[in-house]
VOZADO-834216 format. One line per field, with one value per residue: residue number from 1; residue in three letters; x, z, y of N, C-alpha, C, O, CB in turn. Coordinates in Angstrom, 1 decimal, decimal comma, always signed. Glycine has a CB too. Layout:
<pts>
pos <- c(NUM|...)
code <- c(ALA|...)
neast <- c(X|...)
nup <- c(Z|...)
nnorth <- c(Y|...)
caeast <- c(X|...)
caup <- c(Z|...)
canorth <- c(Y|...)
ceast <- c(X|...)
cup <- c(Z|...)
cnorth <- c(Y|...)
oeast <- c(X|...)
oup <- c(Z|...)
onorth <- c(Y|...)
cbeast <- c(X|...)
cbup <- c(Z|...)
cbnorth <- c(Y|...)
</pts>
This chain:
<pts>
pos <- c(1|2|3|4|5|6|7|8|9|10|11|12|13|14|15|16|17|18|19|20|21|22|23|24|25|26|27|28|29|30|31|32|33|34|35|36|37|38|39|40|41|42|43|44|45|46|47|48|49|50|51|52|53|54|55|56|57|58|59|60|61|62|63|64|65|66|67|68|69|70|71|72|73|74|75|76|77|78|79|80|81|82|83|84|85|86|87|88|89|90|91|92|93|94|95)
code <- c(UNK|UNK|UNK|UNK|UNK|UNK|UNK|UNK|UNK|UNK|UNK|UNK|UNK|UNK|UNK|UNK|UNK|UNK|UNK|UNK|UNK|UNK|UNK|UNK|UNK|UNK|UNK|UNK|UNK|UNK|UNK|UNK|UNK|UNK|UNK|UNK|UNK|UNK|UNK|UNK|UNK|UNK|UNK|UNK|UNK|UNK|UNK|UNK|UNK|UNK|UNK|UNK|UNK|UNK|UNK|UNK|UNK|UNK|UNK|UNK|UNK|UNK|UNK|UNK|UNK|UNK|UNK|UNK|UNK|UNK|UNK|UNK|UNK|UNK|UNK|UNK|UNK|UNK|UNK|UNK|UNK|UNK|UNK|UNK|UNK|UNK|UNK|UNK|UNK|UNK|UNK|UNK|UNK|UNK|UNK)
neast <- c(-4,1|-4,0|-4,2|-5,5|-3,3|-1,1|-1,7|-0,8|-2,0|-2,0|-0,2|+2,7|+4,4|+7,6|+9,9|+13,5|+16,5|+19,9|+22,0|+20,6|+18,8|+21,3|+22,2|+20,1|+19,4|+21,8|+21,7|+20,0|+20,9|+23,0|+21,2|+20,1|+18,1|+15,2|+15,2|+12,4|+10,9|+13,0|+12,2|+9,5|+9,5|+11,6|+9,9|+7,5|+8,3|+9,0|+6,8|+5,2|+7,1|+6,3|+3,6|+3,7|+4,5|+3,0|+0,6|+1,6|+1,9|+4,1|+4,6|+6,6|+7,3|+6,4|+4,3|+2,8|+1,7|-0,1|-1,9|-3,2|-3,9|-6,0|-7,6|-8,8|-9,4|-11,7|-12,1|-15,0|-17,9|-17,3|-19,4|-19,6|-18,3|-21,3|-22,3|-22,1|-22,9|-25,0|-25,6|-25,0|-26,8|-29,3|-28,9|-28,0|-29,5|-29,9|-31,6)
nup <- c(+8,4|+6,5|+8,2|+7,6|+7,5|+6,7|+4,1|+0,8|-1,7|-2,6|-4,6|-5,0|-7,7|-8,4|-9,7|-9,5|-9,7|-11,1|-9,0|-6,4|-6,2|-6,4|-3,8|-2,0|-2,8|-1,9|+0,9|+1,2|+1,3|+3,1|+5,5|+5,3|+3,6|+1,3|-1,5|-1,6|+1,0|+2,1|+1,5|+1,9|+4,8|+6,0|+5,0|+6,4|+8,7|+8,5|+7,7|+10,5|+12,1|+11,1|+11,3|+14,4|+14,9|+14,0|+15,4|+17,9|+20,7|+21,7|+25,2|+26,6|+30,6|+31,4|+30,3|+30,3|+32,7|+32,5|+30,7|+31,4|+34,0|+32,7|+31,8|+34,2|+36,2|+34,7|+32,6|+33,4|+31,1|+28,8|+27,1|+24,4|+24,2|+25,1|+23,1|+21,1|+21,4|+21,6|+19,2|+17,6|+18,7|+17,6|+14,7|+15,0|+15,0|+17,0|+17,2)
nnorth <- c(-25,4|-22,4|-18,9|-15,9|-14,0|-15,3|-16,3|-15,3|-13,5|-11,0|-8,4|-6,2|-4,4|-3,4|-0,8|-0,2|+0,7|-0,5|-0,5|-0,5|-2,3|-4,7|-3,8|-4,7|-7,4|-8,2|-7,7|-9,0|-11,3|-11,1|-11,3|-14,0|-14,3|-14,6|-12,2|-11,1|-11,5|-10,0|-7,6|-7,6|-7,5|-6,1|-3,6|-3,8|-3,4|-1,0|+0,6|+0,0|+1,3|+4,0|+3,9|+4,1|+6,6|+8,3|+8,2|+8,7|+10,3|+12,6|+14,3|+16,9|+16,6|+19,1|+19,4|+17,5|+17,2|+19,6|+18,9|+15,8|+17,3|+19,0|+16,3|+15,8|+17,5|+19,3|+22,5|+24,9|+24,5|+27,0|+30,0|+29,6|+27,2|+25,8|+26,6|+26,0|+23,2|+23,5|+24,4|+22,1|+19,9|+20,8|+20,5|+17,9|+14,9|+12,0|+8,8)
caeast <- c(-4,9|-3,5|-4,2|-5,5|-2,4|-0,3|-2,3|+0,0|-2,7|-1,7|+1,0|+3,4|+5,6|+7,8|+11,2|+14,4|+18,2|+20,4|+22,9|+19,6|+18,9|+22,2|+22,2|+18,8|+19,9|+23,3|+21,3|+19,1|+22,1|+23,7|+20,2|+19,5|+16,6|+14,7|+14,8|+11,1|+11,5|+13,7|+11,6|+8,1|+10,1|+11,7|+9,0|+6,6|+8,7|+9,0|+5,4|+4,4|+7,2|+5,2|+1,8|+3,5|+5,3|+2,1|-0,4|+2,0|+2,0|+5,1|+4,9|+7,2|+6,8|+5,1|+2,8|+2,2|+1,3|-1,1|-3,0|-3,6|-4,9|-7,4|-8,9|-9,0|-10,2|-11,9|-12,8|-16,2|-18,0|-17,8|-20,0|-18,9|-18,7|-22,5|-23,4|-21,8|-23,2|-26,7|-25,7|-25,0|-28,4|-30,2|-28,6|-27,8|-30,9|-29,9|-32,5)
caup <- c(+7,6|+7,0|+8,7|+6,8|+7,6|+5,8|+2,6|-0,1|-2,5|-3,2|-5,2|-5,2|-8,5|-8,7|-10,6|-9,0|-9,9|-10,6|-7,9|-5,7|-6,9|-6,0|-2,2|-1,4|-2,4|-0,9|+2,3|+1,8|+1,2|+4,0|+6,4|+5,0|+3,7|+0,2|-1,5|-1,6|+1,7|+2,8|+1,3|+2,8|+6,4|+5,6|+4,8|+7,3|+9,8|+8,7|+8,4|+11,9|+12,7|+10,6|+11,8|+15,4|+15,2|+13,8|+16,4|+19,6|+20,9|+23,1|+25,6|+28,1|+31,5|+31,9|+29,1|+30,3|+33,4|+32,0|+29,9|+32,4|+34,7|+32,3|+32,1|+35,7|+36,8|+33,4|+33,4|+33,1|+29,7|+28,6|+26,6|+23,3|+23,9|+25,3|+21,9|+20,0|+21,6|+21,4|+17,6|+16,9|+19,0|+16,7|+13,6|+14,9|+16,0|+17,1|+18,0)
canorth <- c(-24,5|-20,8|-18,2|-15,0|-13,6|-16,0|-16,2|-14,2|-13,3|-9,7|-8,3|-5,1|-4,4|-2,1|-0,7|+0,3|+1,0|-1,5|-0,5|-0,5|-4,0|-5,7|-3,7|-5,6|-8,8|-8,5|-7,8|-10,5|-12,8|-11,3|-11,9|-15,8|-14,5|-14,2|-10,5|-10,6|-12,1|-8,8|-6,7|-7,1|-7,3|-4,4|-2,5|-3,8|-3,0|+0,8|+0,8|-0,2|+2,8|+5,4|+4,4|+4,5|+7,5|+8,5|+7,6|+8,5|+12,3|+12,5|+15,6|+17,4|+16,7|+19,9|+19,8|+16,3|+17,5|+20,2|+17,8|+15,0|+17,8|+19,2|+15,6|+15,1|+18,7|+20,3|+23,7|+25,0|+24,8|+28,8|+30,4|+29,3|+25,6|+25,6|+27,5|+25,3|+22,2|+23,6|+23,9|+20,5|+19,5|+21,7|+20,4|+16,4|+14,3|+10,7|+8,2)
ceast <- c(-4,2|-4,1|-4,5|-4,5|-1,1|-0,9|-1,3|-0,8|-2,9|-0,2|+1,5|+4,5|+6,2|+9,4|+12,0|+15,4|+19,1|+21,0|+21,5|+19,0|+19,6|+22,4|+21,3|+18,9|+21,3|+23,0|+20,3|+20,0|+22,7|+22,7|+19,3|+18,4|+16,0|+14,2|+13,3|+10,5|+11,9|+13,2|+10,4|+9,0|+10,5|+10,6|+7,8|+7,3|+8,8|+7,5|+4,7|+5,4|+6,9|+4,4|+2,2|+3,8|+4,0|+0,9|+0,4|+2,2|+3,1|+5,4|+5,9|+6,7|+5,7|+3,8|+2,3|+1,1|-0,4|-2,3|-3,5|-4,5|-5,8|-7,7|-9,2|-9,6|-10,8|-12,3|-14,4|-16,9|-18,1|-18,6|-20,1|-19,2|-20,3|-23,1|-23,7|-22,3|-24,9|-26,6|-25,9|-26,0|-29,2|-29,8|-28,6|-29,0|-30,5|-31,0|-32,7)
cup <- c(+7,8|+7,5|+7,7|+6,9|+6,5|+4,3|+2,1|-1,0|-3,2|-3,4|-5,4|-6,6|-8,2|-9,3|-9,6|-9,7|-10,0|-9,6|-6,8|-5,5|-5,8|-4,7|-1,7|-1,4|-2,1|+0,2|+2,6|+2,0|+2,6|+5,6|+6,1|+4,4|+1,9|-0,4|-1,6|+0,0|+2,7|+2,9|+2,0|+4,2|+6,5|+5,9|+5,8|+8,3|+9,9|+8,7|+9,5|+12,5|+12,3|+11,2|+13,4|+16,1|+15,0|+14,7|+17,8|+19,6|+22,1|+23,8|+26,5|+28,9|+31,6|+31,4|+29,4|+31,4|+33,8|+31,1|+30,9|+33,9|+34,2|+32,3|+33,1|+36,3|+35,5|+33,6|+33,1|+31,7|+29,3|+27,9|+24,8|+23,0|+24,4|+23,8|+21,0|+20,0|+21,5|+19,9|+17,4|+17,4|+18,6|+15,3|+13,2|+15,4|+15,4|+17,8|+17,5)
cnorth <- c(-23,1|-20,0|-16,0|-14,0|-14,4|-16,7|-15,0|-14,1|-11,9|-9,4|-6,6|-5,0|-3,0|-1,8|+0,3|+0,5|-0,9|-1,9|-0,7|-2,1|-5,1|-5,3|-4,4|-6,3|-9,0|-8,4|-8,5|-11,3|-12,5|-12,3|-13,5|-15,3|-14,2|-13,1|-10,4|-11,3|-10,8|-7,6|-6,5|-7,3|-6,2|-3,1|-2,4|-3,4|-1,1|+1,3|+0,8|+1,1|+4,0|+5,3|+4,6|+5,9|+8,6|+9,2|+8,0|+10,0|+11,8|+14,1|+15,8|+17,0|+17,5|+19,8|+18,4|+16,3|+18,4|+19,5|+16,7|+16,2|+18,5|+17,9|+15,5|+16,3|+19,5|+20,9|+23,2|+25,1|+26,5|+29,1|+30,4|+27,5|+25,2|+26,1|+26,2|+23,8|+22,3|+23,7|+22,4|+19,6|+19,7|+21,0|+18,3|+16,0|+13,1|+9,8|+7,0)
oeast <- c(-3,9|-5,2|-3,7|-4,9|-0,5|-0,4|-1,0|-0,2|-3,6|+0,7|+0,7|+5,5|+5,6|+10,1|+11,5|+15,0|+19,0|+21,0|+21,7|+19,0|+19,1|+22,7|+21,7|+18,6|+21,8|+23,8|+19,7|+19,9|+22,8|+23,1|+18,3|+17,4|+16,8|+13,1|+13,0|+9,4|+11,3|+13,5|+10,2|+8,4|+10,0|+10,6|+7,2|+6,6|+8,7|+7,0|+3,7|+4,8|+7,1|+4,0|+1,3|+3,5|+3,9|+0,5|-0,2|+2,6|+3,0|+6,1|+6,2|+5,5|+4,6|+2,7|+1,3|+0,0|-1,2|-3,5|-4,7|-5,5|-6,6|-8,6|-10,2|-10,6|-10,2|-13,1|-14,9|-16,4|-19,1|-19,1|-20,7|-19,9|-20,6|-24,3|-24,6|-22,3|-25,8|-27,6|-26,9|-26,3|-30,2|-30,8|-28,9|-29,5|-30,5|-31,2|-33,5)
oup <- c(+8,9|+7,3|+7,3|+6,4|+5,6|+3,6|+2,8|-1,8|-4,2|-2,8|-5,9|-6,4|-7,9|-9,3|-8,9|-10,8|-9,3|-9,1|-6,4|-4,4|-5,0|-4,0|-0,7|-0,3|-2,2|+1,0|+3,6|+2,9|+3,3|+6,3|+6,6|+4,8|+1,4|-0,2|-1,9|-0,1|+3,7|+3,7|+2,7|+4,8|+7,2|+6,7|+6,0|+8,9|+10,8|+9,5|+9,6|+13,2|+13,0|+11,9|+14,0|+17,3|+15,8|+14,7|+18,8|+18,6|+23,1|+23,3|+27,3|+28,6|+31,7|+31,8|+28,8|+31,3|+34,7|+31,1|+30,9|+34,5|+35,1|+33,2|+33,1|+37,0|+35,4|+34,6|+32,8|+31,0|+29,7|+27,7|+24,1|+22,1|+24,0|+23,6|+20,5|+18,9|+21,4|+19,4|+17,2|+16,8|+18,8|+14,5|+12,3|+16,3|+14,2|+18,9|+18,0)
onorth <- c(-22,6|-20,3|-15,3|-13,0|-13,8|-17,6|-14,0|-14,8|-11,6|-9,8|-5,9|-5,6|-1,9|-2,8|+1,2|+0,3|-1,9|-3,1|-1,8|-2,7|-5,8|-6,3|-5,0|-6,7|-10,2|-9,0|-8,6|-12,1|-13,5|-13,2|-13,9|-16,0|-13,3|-12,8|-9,3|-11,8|-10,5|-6,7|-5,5|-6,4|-5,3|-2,1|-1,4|-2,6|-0,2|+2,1|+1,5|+1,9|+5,0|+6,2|+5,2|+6,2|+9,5|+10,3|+7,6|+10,6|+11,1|+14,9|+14,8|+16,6|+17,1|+19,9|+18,0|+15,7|+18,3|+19,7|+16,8|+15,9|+18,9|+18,0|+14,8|+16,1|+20,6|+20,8|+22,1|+26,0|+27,2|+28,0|+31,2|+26,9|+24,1|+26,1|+25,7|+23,1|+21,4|+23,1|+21,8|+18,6|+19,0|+21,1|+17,6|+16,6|+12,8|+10,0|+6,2)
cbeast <- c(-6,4|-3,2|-2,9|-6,5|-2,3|+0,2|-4,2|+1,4|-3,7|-2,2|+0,8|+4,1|+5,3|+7,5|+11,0|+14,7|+18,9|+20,7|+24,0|+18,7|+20,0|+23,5|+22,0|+17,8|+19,7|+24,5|+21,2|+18,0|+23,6|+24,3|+19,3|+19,1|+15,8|+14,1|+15,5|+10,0|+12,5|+14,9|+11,4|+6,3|+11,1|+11,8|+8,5|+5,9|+10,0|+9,8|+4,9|+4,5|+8,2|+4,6|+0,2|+3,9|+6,7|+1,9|-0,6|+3,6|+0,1|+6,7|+4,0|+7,3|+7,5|+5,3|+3,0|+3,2|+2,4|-0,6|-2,2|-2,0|-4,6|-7,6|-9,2|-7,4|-9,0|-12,3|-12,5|-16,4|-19,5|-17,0|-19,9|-17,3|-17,6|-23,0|-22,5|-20,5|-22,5|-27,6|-24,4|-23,7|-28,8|-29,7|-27,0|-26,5|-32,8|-29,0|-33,7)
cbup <- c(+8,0|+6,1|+9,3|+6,8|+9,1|+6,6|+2,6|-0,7|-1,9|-2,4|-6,6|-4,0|-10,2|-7,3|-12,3|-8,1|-8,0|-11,1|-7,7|-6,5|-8,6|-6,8|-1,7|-1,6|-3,4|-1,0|+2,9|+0,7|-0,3|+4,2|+6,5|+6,4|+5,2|+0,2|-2,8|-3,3|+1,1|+2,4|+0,1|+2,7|+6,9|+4,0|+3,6|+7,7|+10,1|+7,0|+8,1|+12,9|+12,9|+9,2|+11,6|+15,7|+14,2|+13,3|+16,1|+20,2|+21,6|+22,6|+26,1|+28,6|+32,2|+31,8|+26,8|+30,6|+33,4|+31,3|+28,6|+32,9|+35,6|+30,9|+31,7|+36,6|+37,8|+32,4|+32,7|+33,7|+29,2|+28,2|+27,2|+23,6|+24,9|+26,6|+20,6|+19,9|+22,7|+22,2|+16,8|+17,3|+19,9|+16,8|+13,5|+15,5|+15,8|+17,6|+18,1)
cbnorth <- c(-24,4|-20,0|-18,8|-14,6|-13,6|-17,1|-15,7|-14,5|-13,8|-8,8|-9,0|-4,9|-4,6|-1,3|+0,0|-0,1|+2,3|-1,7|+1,0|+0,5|-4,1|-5,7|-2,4|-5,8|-9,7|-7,5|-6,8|-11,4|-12,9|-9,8|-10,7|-17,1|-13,2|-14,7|-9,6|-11,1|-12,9|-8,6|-6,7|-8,4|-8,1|-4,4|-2,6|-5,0|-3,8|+1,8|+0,4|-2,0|+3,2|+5,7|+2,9|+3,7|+7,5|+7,6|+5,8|+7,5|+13,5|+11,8|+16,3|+18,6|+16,8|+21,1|+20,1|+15,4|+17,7|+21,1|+17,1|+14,1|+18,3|+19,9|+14,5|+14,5|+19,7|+20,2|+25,4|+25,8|+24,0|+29,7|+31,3|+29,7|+24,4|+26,2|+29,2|+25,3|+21,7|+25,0|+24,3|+19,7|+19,7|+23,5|+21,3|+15,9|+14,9|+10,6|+8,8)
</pts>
C-alpha cells in the first residue's frame, strides 16, 4: 500500500527556454534519472535548503554566548514589560 508520501496526485506546469530544456535532460540523462524525476529532486532538495537556511540563526561565539546567558540568568522584568503584560491581561482572557 502507498504511503501518503508516494501518492503523485498533484501537478506543477511550467514553461522554460529551450536551451533550459535540453540542460535538464542532459542532467537527467547524465544522473539515470527521469527529467520530471530530476526535477522534483532538484527542487526538493533546494527547498529543504531555503526552509533550513530559513529556520537556522547562526551566531558568533560571542553573541552566542550572550544569548544563552540571557536564558539561563534573565534580567529583571522592567517597567515596560510589566505594563505591557498587564495590558495583554486586560485585553486577553483565557479560560
Amino acid at each position: 500500500m502507498a504511503t501518503t508520501d508516494t501518492i503523485k496526485s498533484e501537478r506543477i506546469n511550467l514553461r522554460l527556454s529551450q536551451t533550459a530544456k535540453r540542460r535538464i535532460e542532459q542532467a537527467a540523462g547524465v544522473e539515470g534519472t527521469t527529467v520530471s524525476g530530476f526535477i522534483v529532486a532538484s527542487a526538493l532538495a533546494h527547498a529543504e535548503k531555503a526552509i533550513r537556511d530559513h529556520d537556522t540563526v547562526v551566531l558568533e561565539r560571542r553573541d552566542a554566548e550572550v544569548f544563552l546567558d540571557a536564558i539561563v540568568n534573565p534580567p529583571a522584568p522592567n517597567e515596560r514589560l510589566r505594563a505591557a503584560l498587564e495590558e495583554h491581561a486586560r485585553r486577553v482572557h483565557s479560560g
